[in-house]
N, C-alpha and C positions, 0 to 999 in steps of 0.2 A: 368627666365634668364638661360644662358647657361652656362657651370661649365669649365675654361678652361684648358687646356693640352700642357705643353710644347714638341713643337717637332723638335727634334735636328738631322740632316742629315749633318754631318762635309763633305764626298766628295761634296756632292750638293752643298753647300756654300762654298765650294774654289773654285769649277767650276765657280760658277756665281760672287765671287766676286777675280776671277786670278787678280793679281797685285795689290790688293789693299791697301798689306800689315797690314791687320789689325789685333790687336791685340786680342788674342784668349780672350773670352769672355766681350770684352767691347762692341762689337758689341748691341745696343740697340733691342729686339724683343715685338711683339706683342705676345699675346696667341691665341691658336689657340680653337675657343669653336667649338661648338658640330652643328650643323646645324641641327641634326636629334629631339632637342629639341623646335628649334626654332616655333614658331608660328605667324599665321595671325595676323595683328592686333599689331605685338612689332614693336617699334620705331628702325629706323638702320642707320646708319651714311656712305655715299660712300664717301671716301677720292681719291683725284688721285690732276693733273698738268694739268687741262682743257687747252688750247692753251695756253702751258707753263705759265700760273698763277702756282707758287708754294703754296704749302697748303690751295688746296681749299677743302673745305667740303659742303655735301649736303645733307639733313636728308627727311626722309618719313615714309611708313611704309611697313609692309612685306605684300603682297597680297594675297600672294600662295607662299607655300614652294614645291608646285611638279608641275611645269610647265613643261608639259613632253615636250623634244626633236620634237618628231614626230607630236605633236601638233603645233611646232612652227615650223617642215620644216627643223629643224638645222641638222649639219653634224652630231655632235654625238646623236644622236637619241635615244640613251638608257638610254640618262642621265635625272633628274630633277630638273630643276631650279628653283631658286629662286627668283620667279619675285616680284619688288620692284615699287615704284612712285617716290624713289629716283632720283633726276636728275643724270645721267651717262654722260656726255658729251665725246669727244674725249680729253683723256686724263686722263681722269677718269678710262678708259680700263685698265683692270689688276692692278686695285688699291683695294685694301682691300674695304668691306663690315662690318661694325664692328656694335654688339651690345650696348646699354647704357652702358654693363661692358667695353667695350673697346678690348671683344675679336671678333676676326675675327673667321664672321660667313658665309661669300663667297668672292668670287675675281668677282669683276666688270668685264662684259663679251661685254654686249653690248645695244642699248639703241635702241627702235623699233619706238618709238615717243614719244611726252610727256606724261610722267606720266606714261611711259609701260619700263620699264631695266629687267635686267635680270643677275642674280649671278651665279657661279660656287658653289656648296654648297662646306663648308668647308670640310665635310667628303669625299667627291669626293677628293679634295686636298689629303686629308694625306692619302687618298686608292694610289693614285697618287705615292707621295714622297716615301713612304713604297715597294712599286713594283720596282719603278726607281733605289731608295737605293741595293733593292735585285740582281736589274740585274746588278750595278756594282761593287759588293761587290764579285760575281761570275763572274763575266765577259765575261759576254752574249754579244753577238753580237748585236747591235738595228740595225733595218730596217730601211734606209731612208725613209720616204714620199715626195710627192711632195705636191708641195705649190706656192700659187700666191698671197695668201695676202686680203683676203676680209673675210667682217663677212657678211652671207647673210642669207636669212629664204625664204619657199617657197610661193610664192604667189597665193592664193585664191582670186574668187571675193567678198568674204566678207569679208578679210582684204585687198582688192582693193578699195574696198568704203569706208571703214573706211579712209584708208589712205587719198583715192580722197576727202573727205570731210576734210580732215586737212589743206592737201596742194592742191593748188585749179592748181596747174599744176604740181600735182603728171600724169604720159606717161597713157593713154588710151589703158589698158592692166589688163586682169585679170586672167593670170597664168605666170608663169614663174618664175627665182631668181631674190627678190628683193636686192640690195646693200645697207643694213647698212652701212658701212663703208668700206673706201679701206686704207689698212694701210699703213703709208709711205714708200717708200724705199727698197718696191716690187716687184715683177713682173707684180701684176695687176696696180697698180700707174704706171711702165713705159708701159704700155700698153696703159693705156689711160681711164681707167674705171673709173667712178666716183661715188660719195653717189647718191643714190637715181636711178641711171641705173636698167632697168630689165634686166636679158638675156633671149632672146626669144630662141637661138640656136646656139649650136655648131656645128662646122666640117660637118655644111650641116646637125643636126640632131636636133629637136624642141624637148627646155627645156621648160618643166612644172614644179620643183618641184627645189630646191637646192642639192635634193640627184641627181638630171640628172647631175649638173655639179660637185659635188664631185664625182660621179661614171667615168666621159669624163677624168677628173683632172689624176685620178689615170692608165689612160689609154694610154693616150697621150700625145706627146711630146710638140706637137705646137695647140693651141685651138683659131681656128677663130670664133671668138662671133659675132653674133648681137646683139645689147643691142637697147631697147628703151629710148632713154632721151629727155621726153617731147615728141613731136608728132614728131620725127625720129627717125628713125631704122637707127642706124649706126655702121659702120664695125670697128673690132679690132681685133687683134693680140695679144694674152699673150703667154708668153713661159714660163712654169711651173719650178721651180726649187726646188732641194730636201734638205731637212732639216732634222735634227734627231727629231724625235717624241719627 
């Protein structure tokens, strides 16, 4: 088991909790453990508010603690995840990952089909908060990103057949970005994108991979997709918007 560490960032937590007025150390925390301990084979608990059920829990076990990025297609590509058989469902996204001890050992990310999720390892976290902490403790200027709101990974024909063998009217396609999920309240949701869409192409230019449209994202203002859903190709409009990293 993993040994935990408390980690305290006071601008961080007034930012995210402005107006809340709460009183300085009543605030309840979890421990933040070690994910770089963690092994195949230990039992892990994803906590989250699946379609607002409050405190639901769903237990499995740890598969692999280094699901690389670029295996899975994903934006950040450099990173290692920790893929789990825990159910993840919507809502479960960005809910703690926690050990038998109870410490958080990654943040639920995203969920690829049953029995396949995927964690943010803990140590990624507090590399995270520690850099964040530094830049505004100095007051570094952050670079906007743009952003429209989907978790996606790139599609192979051999996680095309996996998939097509799950779902038996998974779109008759085997490259392009598949949609995990579109998050509410976005620019992809008012766009019109939906779970389980490919994108075949943007702005007139054929996507293969998820890094084609994180690369189009960072470039462009306005992204005409075609996406396959089911046996149509149909047209969409997202307008990308920017957010602080």
């Amino acid at each position: 088991m993993t040994r935990g560490i408390r980690v305290a960032f006071q601008p961080l937590l007034l930012t995210l909790l402005r107006g809340w007025h709460l009183a300085q150390g009543k605030l309840p925390v979890l421990l933040l453990g070690r994910s770089s301990e963690l092994r195949p084979g230990e039992f892990v608990v994803a906590i989250g508010s699946p379609f607002s059920l409050q405190n639901t829990v769903t237990t499995g076990i740890v598969s692999t603690t280094q699901r690389g990025g670029k295996e899975l297609g994903l934006r950040n590509s450099d990173m290692d995840y920790i893929q789990t058989d825990a159910i993840i469902n919507y809502g479960n996204s960005g809910g703690p990952l926690v050990n038998l001890d109870g410490e958080v050992i990654g943040i639920n990310t995203l969920k690829v089909t049953a029995g396949i999720s995927f964690a943010i390892p803990s140590d990624k976290i507090k590399k995270f908060l520690t850099e964040s902490h530094d830049r505004q403790a100095k007051g570094k200027a952050i670079t906007k990103k743009k952003y429209i709101g989907i978790r996606m990974m790139s599609l192979t024909p051999s996680k095309a057949k996996e998939l097509k063998d799950r779902h038996r009217d998974f779109p008759d396609v085997l490259s392009g970005a598949y949609i995990i999920e579109v998050i509410p309240d976005t620019p992809a949701e008012a766009g019109g994108l939906k779970e389980n869409d490919v994108i075949i192409s943007i702005n007139g230019q054929s996507v293969v991979s998820a890094n084609d449209v994180s690369d189009v994202i960072k470039k462009e203002s306005t992204l005409n997709m075609v996406v396959r859903r089911g046996n149509e190709d149909i047209m969409i409009t997202v307008i990308p918007e920017e957010i602080d990293p």
